[in-house]
N, C-alpha and C positions, 0 to 999 in steps of 0.2 A: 381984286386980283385978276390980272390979264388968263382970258381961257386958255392962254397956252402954256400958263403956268401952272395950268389944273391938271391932275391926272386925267385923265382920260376915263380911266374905272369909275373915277367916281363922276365923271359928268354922263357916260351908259347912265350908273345905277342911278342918280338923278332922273334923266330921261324917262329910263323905263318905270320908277316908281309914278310917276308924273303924267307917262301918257301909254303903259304897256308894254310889250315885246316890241323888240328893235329885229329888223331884220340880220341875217347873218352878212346880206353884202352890205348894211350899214355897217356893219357891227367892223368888219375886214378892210373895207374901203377907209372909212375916216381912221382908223389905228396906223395901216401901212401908209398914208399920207403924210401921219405923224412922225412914224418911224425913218422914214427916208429923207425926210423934209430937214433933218436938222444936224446926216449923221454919215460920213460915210462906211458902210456894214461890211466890205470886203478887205479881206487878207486876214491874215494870224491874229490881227488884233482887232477884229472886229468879229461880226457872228456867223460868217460863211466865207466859203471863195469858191468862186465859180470857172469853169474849163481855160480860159483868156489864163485868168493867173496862176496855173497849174503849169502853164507850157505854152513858149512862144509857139510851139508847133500848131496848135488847135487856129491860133487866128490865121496864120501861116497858111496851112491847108484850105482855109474859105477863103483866103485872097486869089489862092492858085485857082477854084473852082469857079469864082467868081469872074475873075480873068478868063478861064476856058470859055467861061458860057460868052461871054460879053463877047470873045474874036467869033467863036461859031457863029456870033447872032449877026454879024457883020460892021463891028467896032464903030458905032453912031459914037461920036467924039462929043457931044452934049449927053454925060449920061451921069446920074444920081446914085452915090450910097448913102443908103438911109441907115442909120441905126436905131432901131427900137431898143431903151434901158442900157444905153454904152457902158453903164459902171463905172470902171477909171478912164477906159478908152482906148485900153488894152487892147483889147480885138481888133479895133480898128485899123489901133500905128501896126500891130504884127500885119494884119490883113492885107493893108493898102501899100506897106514897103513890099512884100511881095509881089503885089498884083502889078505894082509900077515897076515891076522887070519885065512886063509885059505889052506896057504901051497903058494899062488900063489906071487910068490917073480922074478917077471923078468928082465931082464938087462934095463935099463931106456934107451930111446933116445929123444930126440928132434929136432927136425925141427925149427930150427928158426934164421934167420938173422938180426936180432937188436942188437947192441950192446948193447943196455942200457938194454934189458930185458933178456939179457943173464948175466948179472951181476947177475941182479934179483934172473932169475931163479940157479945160480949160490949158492945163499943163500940157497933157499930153497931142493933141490936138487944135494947134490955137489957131488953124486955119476952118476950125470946122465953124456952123452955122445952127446954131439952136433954132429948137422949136417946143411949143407944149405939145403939139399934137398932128394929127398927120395932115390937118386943113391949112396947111401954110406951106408944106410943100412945092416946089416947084410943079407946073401943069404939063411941062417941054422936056421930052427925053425922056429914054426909060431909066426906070428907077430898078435898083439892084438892092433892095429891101433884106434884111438883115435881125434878128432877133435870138438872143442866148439868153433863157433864165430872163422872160420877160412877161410872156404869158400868166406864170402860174405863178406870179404875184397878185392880180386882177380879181377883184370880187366876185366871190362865186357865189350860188344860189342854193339852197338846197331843198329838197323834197324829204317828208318823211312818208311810208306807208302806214297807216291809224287803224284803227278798229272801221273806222269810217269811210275808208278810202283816204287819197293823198292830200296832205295838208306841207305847207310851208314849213320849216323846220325855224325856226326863230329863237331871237336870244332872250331870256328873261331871266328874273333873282328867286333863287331861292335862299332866303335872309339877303346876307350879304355877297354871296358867291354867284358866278355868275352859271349860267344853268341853260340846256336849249328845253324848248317847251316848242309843241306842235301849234299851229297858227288855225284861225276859224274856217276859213276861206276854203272850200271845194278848189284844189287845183287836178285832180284829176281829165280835163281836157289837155294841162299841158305836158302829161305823163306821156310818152312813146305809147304804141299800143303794144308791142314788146313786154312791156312792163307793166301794164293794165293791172295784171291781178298776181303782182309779185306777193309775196310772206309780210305778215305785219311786223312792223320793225324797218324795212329796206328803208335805203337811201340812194338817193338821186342827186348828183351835180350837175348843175349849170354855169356856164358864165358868159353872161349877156356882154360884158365888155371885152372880153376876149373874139366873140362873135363880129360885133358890130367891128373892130379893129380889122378883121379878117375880111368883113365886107368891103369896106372901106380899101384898103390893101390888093384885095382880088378887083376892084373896079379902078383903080392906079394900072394895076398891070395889064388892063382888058384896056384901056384906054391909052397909055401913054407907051407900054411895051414893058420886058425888064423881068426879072424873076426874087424870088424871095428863099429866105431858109430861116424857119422856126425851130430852134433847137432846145426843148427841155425836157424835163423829166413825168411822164405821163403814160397814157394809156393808149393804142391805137383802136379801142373798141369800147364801146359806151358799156359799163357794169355798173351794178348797187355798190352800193359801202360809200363811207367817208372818208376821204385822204387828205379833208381839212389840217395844217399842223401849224408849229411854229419852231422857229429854233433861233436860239441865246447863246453866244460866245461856245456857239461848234457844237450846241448839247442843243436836243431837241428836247421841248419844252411843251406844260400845257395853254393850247392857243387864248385861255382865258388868263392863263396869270398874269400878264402883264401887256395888254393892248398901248400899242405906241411903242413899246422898249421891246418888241422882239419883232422878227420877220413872218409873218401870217402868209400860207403858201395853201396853193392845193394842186395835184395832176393835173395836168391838162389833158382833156378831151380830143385828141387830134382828131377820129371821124366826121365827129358833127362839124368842126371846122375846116378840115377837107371838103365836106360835101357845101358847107356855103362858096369857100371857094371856087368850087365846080357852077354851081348855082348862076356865077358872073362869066361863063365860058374860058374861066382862067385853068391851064392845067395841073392836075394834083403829080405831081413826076411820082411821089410812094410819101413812104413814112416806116422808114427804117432806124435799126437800134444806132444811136453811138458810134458803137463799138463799129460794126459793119461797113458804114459810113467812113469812118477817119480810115479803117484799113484798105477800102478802095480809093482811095483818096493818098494813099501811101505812105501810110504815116510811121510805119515799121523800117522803113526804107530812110526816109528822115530822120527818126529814133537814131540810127546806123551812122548814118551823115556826121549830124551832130556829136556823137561821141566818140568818133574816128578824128572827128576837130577839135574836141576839148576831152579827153582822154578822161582827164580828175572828174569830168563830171559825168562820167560815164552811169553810173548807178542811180543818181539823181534823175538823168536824163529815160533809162529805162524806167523808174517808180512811176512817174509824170507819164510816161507812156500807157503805163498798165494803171493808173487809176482813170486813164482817160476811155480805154478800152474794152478792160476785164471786164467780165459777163459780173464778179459778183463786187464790182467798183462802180460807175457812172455805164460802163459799155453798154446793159440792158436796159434797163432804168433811163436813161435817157434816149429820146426819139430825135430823128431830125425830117421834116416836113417840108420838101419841095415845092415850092408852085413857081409855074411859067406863063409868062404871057402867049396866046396864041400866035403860032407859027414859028416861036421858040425852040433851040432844042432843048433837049432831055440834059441834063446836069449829071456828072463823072457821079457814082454811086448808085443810082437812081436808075441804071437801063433794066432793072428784074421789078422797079416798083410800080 
């Protein structure tokens, strides 16, 4: 039998009976690889949908903002939008019709390894230029870097606090079920000292690929010029606990039922990835909520527009508005993360961050 016709459970509990606990970013990375690889997960009939397909307005407003920033910076006509995770490509076509009422018309890229949603974006998009990863990027122009609901898909780390000090938090079986078990390994050098000597029980997240992506990203923009906007659902201050989940056709789920057939997520950490940013002299503009964000950006004002033009879809058009907003919908819960290249200005939203 071809392994990609194995479950995936059973090739883990294979592994770990064979050679021990699998790590948790093994354990997330090769599942979400499987998951995405074969399937596309957004709209009604799939297992999530993300802000793009809520409301043309969401892409609509980062075309406007991206436009603003590009004429401030003084409209270099060689200039790049990158999209990390496009989805369907939604964001994009809302984004760039926009932005092209303003002269800002850039070479499209995409970052993304799915086949099924490289079709996708293939439809909507067919001018755009694939890539797996950010090393195939163009070198020339600044790049105007882009990311919704991309991050906190990315394999994360975890820490657990032991009788012992901090060990690895790792996946193993108890019988058949899958089970986390603490790892042997003294990690306590790579504990914050903040945390040193938290409660037995605490948890810790990391994610090294999230990191190394923003490295990478913040040395694009320190070198070539261009600014970026990280938009998910997260934290802007390092805490314990686990926000590890998963979620199946719109129902969150447990992350171990079914590795490969459902979306394995966690918050993302904006701090520590702010401060690598900073680290490359690139600038942090804030890391504000959603909601905050789309309103100074005008999106109430547009809510208005649009259903002053299409009357019948007036209540549609306000839902789309308040689940994008509201403090107890996406508005809090979701962050949006500025960074500039030096000598850049500050991005509409951003002048209190």
């Amino acid at each position: 039998m071809d392994e990609r016709e194995q479950s995936l459970a059973d090739i883990y509990r294979r592994l770990i009976r064979n050679t021990g606990p699998i790590s948790l970013t093994q354990f997330m990375g090769e599942a979400n690889a499987r998951y995405y690889s074969g399937k596309d997960p957004l709209g009604n009939a799939g297992d999530f949908i993300t802000a793009p397909e809520i409301s043309q307005m969401f892409g609509e407003l980062i075309g406007l903002w991206l436009a603003d920033l590009w004429i401030r910076s003084g409209r270099d006509e060689l200039v790049h939008y990158v999209e990390m995770g496009p989805g369907r490509g939604t964001l994009a076509k809302d984004a760039l019709r926009s932005a092209k009422k303003y002269g800002f018309a850039p070479r499209v890229h995409f970052v993304e390894t799915s086949p099924a949603l490289k079709d996708v974006q293939l439809k909507s998009m067919p001018g755009a230029i694939w890539h797996d990863d950010l090393s195939t990027i163009p070198v020339e122009g600044p790049v105007m870097f882009v990311a919704n609901e991309f991050l906190d898909a990315l394999p994360i780390r975890q820490l657990v606090r032991g009788p012992e000090g901090w060990r690895e938090r790792m996946v193993g079986l108890d019988g058949d079920q899958f089970a986390f078990v603490a790892g042997g390994q003294n990690m306590d050098p790579a504990v914050p000292i903040e945390f040193k000597n938290a409660e037995e029980g605490a948890i810790l997240e990391t994610c090294p690929a999230a990191a190394a992506i923003l490295y990478e990203v913040a040395g694009r923009l320190s070198e070539q010029g261009g600014a970026a906007l990280f938009i998910d659902y997260g934290h802007s201050k390092l805490t314990t606990g686990s926000t590890f989940q998963a979620v199946c056709n719109h129902r969150k789920v447990h992350p171990f039922a079914d590795p490969g057939g459902a979306d394995l997520t966690a918050h993302v950490d904006f701090a520590t990835l702010a401060r690598i940013a900073q680290s490359r002299d690139v600038h942090h503009m804030g890391t504000v909520t959603q909601g905050a964000w789309l309103r100074a950006l005008g999106i109430e004002t547009r809510a208005k527009s649009l259903a002053a033009h299409a009357p019948q879809y007036a209540n549609e058009i306000q839902q789309a508005k308040d689940r994008l907003i509201a403090d107890d919908q996406m508005g809090s819960l979701f962050k949006v993360m500025g960074l500039s290249a030096p000598g850049w200005p500050v991005g509409v939203g951003f002048e209190n961050g």
